[in-house]
C-alpha positions in Angstrom: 79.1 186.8 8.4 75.6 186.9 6.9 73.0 184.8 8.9 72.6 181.8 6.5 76.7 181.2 7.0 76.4 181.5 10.7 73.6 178.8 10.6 75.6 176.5 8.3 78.9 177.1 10.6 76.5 176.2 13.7 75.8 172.6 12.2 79.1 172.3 11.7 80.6 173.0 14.6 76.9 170.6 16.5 78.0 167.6 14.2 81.9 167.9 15.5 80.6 168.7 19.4 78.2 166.1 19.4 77.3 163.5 17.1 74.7 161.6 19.1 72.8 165.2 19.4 73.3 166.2 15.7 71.1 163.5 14.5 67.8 164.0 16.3 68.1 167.8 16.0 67.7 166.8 12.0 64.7 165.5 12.3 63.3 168.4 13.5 61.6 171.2 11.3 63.9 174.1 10.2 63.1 177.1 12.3 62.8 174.5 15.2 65.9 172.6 14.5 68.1 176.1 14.0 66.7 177.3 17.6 67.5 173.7 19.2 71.2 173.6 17.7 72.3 177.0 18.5 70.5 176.9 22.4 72.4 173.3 22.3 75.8 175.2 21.1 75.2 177.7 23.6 74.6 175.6 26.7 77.6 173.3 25.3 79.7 176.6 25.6 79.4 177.6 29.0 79.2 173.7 30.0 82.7 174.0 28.4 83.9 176.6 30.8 82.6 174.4 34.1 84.0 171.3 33.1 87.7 172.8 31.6 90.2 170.6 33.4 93.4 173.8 33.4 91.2 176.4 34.5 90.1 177.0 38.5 87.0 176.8 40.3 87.2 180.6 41.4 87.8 181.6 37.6 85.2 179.3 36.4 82.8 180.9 39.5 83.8 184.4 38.0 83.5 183.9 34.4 79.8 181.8 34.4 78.3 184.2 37.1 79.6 187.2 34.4 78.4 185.8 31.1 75.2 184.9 33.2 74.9 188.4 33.7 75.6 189.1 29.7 72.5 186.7 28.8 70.3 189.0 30.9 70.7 191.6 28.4 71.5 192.1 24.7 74.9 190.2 24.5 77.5 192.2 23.8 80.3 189.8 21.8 83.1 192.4 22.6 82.5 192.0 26.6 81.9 188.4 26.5 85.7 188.4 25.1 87.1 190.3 27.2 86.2 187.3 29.7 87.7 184.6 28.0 91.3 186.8 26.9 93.2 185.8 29.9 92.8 182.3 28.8 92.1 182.8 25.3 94.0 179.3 23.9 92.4 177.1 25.9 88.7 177.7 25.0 87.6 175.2 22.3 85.4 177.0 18.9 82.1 176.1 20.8 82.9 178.5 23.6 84.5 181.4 21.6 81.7 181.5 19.5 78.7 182.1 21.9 77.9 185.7 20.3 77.5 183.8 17.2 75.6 181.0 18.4 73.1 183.2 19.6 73.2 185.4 16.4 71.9 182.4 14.3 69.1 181.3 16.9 65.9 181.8 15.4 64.5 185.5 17.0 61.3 184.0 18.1 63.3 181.4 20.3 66.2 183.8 21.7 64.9 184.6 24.2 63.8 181.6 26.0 67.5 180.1 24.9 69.0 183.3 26.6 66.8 183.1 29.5 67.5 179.2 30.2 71.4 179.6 29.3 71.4 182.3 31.7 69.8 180.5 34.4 72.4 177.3 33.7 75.0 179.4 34.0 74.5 180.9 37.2 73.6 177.5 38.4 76.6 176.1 36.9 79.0 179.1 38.7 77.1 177.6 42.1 78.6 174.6 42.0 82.1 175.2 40.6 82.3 177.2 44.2 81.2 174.6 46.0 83.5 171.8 43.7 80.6 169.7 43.0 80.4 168.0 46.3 77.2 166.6 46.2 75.6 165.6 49.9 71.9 164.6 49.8 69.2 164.4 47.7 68.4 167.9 47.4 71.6 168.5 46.3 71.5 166.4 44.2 68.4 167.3 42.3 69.6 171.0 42.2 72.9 170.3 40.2 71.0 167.8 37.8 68.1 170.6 37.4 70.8 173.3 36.6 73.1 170.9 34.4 70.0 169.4 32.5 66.0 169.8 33.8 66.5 173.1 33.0 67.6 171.7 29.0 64.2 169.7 28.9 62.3 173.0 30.2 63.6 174.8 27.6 62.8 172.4 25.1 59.6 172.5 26.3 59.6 176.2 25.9 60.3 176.0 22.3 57.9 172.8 21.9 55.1 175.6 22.8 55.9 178.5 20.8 56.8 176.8 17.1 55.1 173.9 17.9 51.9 174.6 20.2 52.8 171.0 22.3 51.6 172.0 25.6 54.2 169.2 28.5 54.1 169.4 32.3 57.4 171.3 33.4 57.9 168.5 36.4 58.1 165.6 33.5 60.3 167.7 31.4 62.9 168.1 34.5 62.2 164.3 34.5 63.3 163.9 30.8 66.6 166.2 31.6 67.6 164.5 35.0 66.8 161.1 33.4 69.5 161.5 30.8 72.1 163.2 33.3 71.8 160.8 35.7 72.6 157.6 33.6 75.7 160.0 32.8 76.2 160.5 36.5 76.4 156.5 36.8 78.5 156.2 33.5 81.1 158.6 34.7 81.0 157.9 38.3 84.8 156.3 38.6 86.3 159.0 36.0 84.1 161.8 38.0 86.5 160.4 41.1 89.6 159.7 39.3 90.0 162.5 37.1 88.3 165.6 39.1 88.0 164.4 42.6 84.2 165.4 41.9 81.6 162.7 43.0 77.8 163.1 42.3 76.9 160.6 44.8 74.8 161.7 48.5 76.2 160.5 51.0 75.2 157.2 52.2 74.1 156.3 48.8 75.6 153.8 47.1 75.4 152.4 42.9 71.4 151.0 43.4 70.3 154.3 45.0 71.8 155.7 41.8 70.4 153.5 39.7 66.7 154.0 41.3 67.2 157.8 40.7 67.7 157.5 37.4 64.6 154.7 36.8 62.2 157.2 38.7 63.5 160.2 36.3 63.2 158.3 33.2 59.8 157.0 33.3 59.1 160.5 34.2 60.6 160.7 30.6 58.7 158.3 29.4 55.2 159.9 30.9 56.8 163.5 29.4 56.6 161.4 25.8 52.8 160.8 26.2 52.2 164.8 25.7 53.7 165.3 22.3 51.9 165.0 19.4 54.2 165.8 16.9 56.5 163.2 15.1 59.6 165.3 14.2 59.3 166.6 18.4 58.6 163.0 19.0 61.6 161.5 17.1 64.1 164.3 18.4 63.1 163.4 22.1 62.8 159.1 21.4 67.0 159.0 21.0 68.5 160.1 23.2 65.6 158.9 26.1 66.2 155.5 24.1 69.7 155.7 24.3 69.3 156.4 27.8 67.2 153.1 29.1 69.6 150.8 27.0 73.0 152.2 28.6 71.3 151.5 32.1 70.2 148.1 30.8 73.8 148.1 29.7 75.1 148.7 32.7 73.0 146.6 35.1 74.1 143.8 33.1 77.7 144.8 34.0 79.0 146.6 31.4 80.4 150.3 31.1 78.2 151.2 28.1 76.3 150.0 24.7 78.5 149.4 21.8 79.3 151.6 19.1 76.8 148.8 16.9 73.9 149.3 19.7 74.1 152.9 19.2 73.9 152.5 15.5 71.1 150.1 15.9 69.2 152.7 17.9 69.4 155.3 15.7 67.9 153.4 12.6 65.4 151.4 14.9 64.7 155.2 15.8 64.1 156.9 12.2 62.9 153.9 10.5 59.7 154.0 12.9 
Protein backbone atom coordinates (compact mmCIF):
# COMPACT_ATOMS: atom_id res chain seq x y z
CA UNK A 1 0.00 0.00 0.00
CA UNK A 2 1.76 3.17 -1.15
CA UNK A 3 1.90 6.01 1.52
CA UNK A 4 -0.74 8.40 0.06
CA UNK A 5 -3.39 5.20 0.35
CA UNK A 6 -2.33 4.55 3.90
CA UNK A 7 -2.92 8.29 4.69
CA UNK A 8 -6.34 8.33 2.92
CA UNK A 9 -7.32 4.83 4.79
CA UNK A 10 -6.12 6.64 8.20
CA UNK A 11 -8.93 9.42 7.71
CA UNK A 12 -11.06 6.97 7.05
CA UNK A 13 -10.88 4.76 9.63
CA UNK A 14 -10.32 8.63 12.31
CA UNK A 15 -13.78 9.78 10.82
CA UNK A 16 -15.54 6.14 11.76
CA UNK A 17 -13.44 5.97 15.39
CA UNK A 18 -14.18 9.30 16.21
CA UNK A 19 -16.15 11.94 14.76
CA UNK A 20 -15.90 14.66 17.37
CA UNK A 21 -11.86 14.30 16.86
CA UNK A 22 -11.98 14.11 13.00
CA UNK A 23 -13.18 17.64 12.74
CA UNK A 24 -10.59 19.62 14.59
CA UNK A 25 -7.74 17.44 13.27
CA UNK A 26 -9.03 19.17 9.75
CA UNK A 27 -8.33 22.25 10.57
CA UNK A 28 -4.99 21.66 11.07
CA UNK A 29 -2.17 22.07 8.30
CA UNK A 30 -1.33 18.79 6.27
CA UNK A 31 1.90 17.46 7.63
CA UNK A 32 0.51 18.42 11.11
CA UNK A 33 -2.86 17.07 10.71
CA UNK A 34 -1.41 13.48 9.17
CA UNK A 35 0.95 13.27 12.35
CA UNK A 36 -2.07 14.15 14.80
CA UNK A 37 -4.50 11.54 13.08
CA UNK A 38 -2.20 8.62 12.84
CA UNK A 39 -0.59 9.31 16.80
CA UNK A 40 -4.58 9.66 17.49
CA UNK A 41 -5.17 6.15 15.60
CA UNK A 42 -2.37 4.74 17.37
CA UNK A 43 -3.19 5.74 20.95
CA UNK A 44 -6.99 4.85 19.97
CA UNK A 45 -5.41 1.24 19.19
CA UNK A 46 -3.89 0.24 22.27
CA UNK A 47 -6.75 2.24 24.29
CA UNK A 48 -8.79 -0.45 22.37
CA UNK A 49 -6.88 -3.28 23.94
CA UNK A 50 -7.36 -1.79 27.80
CA UNK A 51 -10.78 -1.08 27.54
CA UNK A 52 -11.94 -4.58 25.45
CA UNK A 53 -14.83 -5.90 27.51
CA UNK A 54 -13.99 -10.20 26.41
CA UNK A 55 -10.50 -10.01 27.02
CA UNK A 56 -8.65 -10.28 30.72
CA UNK A 57 -6.71 -8.02 32.77
CA UNK A 58 -3.62 -10.38 32.79
CA UNK A 59 -3.82 -10.59 28.84
CA UNK A 60 -4.41 -7.01 28.44
CA UNK A 61 -1.20 -6.49 31.19
CA UNK A 62 0.72 -8.88 28.77
CA UNK A 63 -0.17 -7.61 25.43
CA UNK A 64 0.29 -3.48 26.25
CA UNK A 65 3.49 -4.08 28.38
CA UNK A 66 4.71 -6.11 24.87
CA UNK A 67 3.64 -3.71 22.18
CA UNK A 68 5.10 -1.07 24.69
CA UNK A 69 8.21 -2.77 24.24
CA UNK A 70 7.72 -2.83 20.11
CA UNK A 71 7.32 1.14 20.14
CA UNK A 72 10.78 1.26 21.71
CA UNK A 73 12.21 0.20 18.58
CA UNK A 74 11.47 0.02 14.86
CA UNK A 75 8.04 -1.76 14.95
CA UNK A 76 8.01 -4.75 13.48
CA UNK A 77 4.17 -5.46 12.00
CA UNK A 78 4.79 -9.25 11.91
CA UNK A 79 5.56 -9.35 15.83
CA UNK A 80 3.00 -6.94 16.75
CA UNK A 81 0.55 -9.84 15.13
CA UNK A 82 1.67 -12.38 16.58
CA UNK A 83 0.25 -10.56 19.79
CA UNK A 84 -3.04 -10.08 18.81
CA UNK A 85 -3.51 -13.95 16.88
CA UNK A 86 -4.90 -15.60 19.86
CA UNK A 87 -7.69 -13.19 19.76
CA UNK A 88 -7.53 -12.15 16.31
CA UNK A 89 -11.63 -11.62 15.81
CA UNK A 90 -12.19 -9.48 18.40
CA UNK A 91 -9.75 -6.60 17.64
CA UNK A 92 -11.63 -3.82 15.87
CA UNK A 93 -9.53 -2.23 12.24
CA UNK A 94 -8.05 0.53 14.58
CA UNK A 95 -6.12 -1.97 16.62
CA UNK A 96 -5.03 -4.40 13.80
CA UNK A 97 -3.72 -1.71 11.87
CA UNK A 98 -1.13 -0.10 14.32
CA UNK A 99 1.95 -1.00 11.86
CA UNK A 100 0.02 1.04 9.42
CA UNK A 101 -0.90 3.82 11.43
CA UNK A 102 2.50 4.47 12.18
CA UNK A 103 3.63 3.96 8.53
CA UNK A 104 1.59 6.99 7.42
CA UNK A 105 2.77 9.33 10.48
CA UNK A 106 4.71 12.02 9.09
CA UNK A 107 8.76 10.84 9.73
CA UNK A 108 9.50 14.05 11.44
CA UNK A 109 6.70 13.31 14.12
CA UNK A 110 7.29 9.35 14.56
CA UNK A 111 9.12 9.49 16.85
CA UNK A 112 7.61 11.59 19.46
CA UNK A 113 4.14 9.55 18.54
CA UNK A 114 6.13 6.31 19.24
CA UNK A 115 7.74 7.62 22.25
CA UNK A 116 4.34 8.94 23.95
CA UNK A 117 2.35 5.73 22.58
CA UNK A 118 4.97 3.79 24.19
CA UNK A 119 4.82 5.43 27.43
CA UNK A 120 0.67 5.16 27.42
CA UNK A 121 1.04 1.86 26.92
CA UNK A 122 3.06 0.74 29.59
CA UNK A 123 1.07 3.02 31.79
CA UNK A 124 -2.08 1.64 30.49
CA UNK A 125 -0.67 -2.29 31.23
CA UNK A 126 -0.22 -0.66 35.00
CA UNK A 127 -3.49 -0.26 35.63
CA UNK A 128 -5.25 -3.15 33.86
CA UNK A 129 -3.05 -5.22 36.76
CA UNK A 130 -4.25 -3.29 39.23
CA UNK A 131 -8.18 -3.16 37.63
CA UNK A 132 -8.40 0.48 37.73
CA UNK A 133 -9.05 0.79 41.35
CA UNK A 134 -8.37 4.17 41.85
CA UNK A 135 -7.54 5.27 45.86
CA UNK A 136 -6.36 8.84 46.35
CA UNK A 137 -5.34 11.61 44.51
CA UNK A 138 -2.17 10.49 43.41
CA UNK A 139 -3.66 7.82 41.90
CA UNK A 140 -5.70 9.48 40.47
CA UNK A 141 -3.61 11.90 38.63
CA UNK A 142 -1.26 8.97 37.43
CA UNK A 143 -3.99 7.07 35.45
CA UNK A 144 -5.44 10.48 33.98
CA UNK A 145 -1.59 11.41 33.06
CA UNK A 146 -1.09 7.96 31.32
CA UNK A 147 -4.71 7.81 29.73
CA UNK A 148 -4.55 11.56 28.52
CA UNK A 149 -1.72 14.42 29.99
CA UNK A 150 0.51 12.42 28.29
CA UNK A 151 -1.95 13.11 24.76
CA UNK A 152 -1.71 16.93 25.46
CA UNK A 153 2.34 16.51 25.96
CA UNK A 154 2.59 15.03 22.89
CA UNK A 155 0.66 17.47 21.20
CA UNK A 156 2.70 19.80 22.60
CA UNK A 157 5.61 17.94 21.17
CA UNK A 158 4.41 18.23 17.73
CA UNK A 159 3.12 21.96 18.41
CA UNK A 160 7.13 22.56 18.65
CA UNK A 161 8.62 20.91 15.91
CA UNK A 162 6.12 21.79 12.79
CA UNK A 163 4.87 24.56 14.43
CA UNK A 164 7.63 26.34 16.77
CA UNK A 165 4.62 27.03 19.63
CA UNK A 166 6.67 26.77 22.64
CA UNK A 167 3.51 25.46 25.96
CA UNK A 168 4.41 24.65 29.54
CA UNK A 169 4.26 20.67 29.87
CA UNK A 170 2.25 21.11 33.48
CA UNK A 171 -0.71 23.16 31.46
CA UNK A 172 -0.64 20.61 28.71
CA UNK A 173 -1.22 17.61 31.34
CA UNK A 174 -3.83 20.21 32.45
CA UNK A 175 -5.51 20.38 28.86
CA UNK A 176 -5.40 16.25 28.82
CA UNK A 177 -6.73 15.60 32.41
CA UNK A 178 -9.28 18.37 31.87
CA UNK A 179 -10.90 16.46 29.07
CA UNK A 180 -10.56 12.88 30.82
CA UNK A 181 -11.88 13.92 33.82
CA UNK A 182 -15.33 15.44 32.59
CA UNK A 183 -15.31 11.81 30.91
CA UNK A 184 -14.52 10.28 34.33
CA UNK A 185 -17.73 12.22 35.63
CA UNK A 186 -19.79 11.32 32.43
CA UNK A 187 -19.11 7.71 32.69
CA UNK A 188 -18.94 7.33 36.39
CA UNK A 189 -22.33 4.97 36.81
CA UNK A 190 -21.43 2.89 33.46
CA UNK A 191 -17.63 2.78 34.78
CA UNK A 192 -19.56 0.95 37.96
CA UNK A 193 -22.20 -0.91 36.22
CA UNK A 194 -20.50 -2.22 33.27
CA UNK A 195 -16.72 -2.87 34.47
CA UNK A 196 -16.90 -2.70 38.25
CA UNK A 197 -14.05 0.03 37.59
CA UNK A 198 -14.55 3.29 39.57
CA UNK A 199 -12.24 6.36 39.00
CA UNK A 200 -13.31 7.91 42.23
CA UNK A 201 -10.51 8.28 45.61
CA UNK A 202 -11.90 7.24 48.22
CA UNK A 203 -13.73 9.57 50.30
CA UNK A 204 -14.43 11.59 47.38
CA UNK A 205 -17.62 12.06 46.30
CA UNK A 206 -19.35 13.89 42.68
CA UNK A 207 -18.23 17.80 43.87
CA UNK A 208 -14.63 16.64 44.63
CA UNK A 209 -14.89 15.31 40.97
CA UNK A 210 -16.29 18.06 39.69
CA UNK A 211 -13.43 20.55 41.35
CA UNK A 212 -10.82 18.23 39.76
CA UNK A 213 -12.00 18.68 36.63
CA UNK A 214 -12.50 22.87 37.05
CA UNK A 215 -8.89 23.11 38.37
CA UNK A 216 -7.61 20.99 35.20
CA UNK A 217 -9.51 22.83 32.75
CA UNK A 218 -8.63 26.27 33.38
CA UNK A 219 -5.27 24.86 33.44
CA UNK A 220 -6.63 24.29 29.79
CA UNK A 221 -7.63 27.36 29.40
CA UNK A 222 -4.10 29.07 30.68
CA UNK A 223 -2.41 26.24 28.15
CA UNK A 224 -4.68 28.23 25.24
CA UNK A 225 -2.92 31.54 26.13
CA UNK A 226 0.55 30.06 24.59
CA UNK A 227 -0.50 29.32 21.13
CA UNK A 228 -0.26 31.55 18.56
CA UNK A 229 -1.29 29.77 15.71
CA UNK A 230 -5.08 29.60 14.56
CA UNK A 231 -5.28 26.18 12.90
CA UNK A 232 -3.32 24.86 16.58
CA UNK A 233 -5.66 27.19 18.19
CA UNK A 234 -8.90 25.91 16.49
CA UNK A 235 -7.89 22.10 16.83
CA UNK A 236 -7.34 22.65 20.67
CA UNK A 237 -10.75 25.27 21.16
CA UNK A 238 -13.29 21.99 20.50
CA UNK A 239 -12.86 19.72 22.28
CA UNK A 240 -11.71 22.08 25.58
CA UNK A 241 -15.07 23.80 24.54
CA UNK A 242 -16.93 20.78 24.37
CA UNK A 243 -15.47 20.01 27.55
CA UNK A 244 -16.65 23.21 29.89
CA UNK A 245 -20.23 22.90 28.26
CA UNK A 246 -20.77 19.05 29.23
CA UNK A 247 -19.78 20.00 32.84
CA UNK A 248 -22.11 23.01 32.65
CA UNK A 249 -24.36 20.24 31.33
CA UNK A 250 -24.06 18.23 33.90
CA UNK A 251 -24.17 20.56 36.90
CA UNK A 252 -27.32 21.59 35.66
CA UNK A 253 -28.38 17.90 36.01
CA UNK A 254 -28.17 16.37 32.91
CA UNK A 255 -26.04 13.42 31.57
CA UNK A 256 -24.57 15.38 28.58
CA UNK A 257 -25.10 18.29 25.76
CA UNK A 258 -27.41 17.38 22.95
CA UNK A 259 -26.50 16.17 19.75
CA UNK A 260 -27.75 20.14 18.57
CA UNK A 261 -25.28 21.66 21.30
CA UNK A 262 -22.56 19.77 19.86
CA UNK A 263 -23.43 20.84 16.45
CA UNK A 264 -23.70 24.32 17.69
CA UNK A 265 -20.17 24.13 19.07
CA UNK A 266 -18.56 23.08 16.28
CA UNK A 267 -19.87 25.97 13.85
CA UNK A 268 -19.62 28.58 16.78
CA UNK A 269 -16.02 26.93 16.74
CA UNK A 270 -14.94 27.31 12.81
CA UNK A 271 -16.99 30.25 12.10
CA UNK A 272 -14.67 32.34 14.59
Amino acid sequence: MTNKVLQKEAMRVLKETSRTFYIPITFLQKELKMAVATAYLAMRAIDEIEDHEEIDNDTKHALLLATSELLKKPFDAHEYAALLAPQQEKWPEVTVRLADWLEACPARALPLVTAATSEMAMGMAKWSKANWQVSTREDLDDYTYYVAGLVGVMLSDLWYEFEGIETERDLAIGYGRGLQAVNILRNEQEDLDDRGVSFVPDGWGRPELFAYAEENLAKADDYMKSINKRTVLLFCRLPLALAHKTLKAMHDGREKMSRAEVEQTVEEIQAD
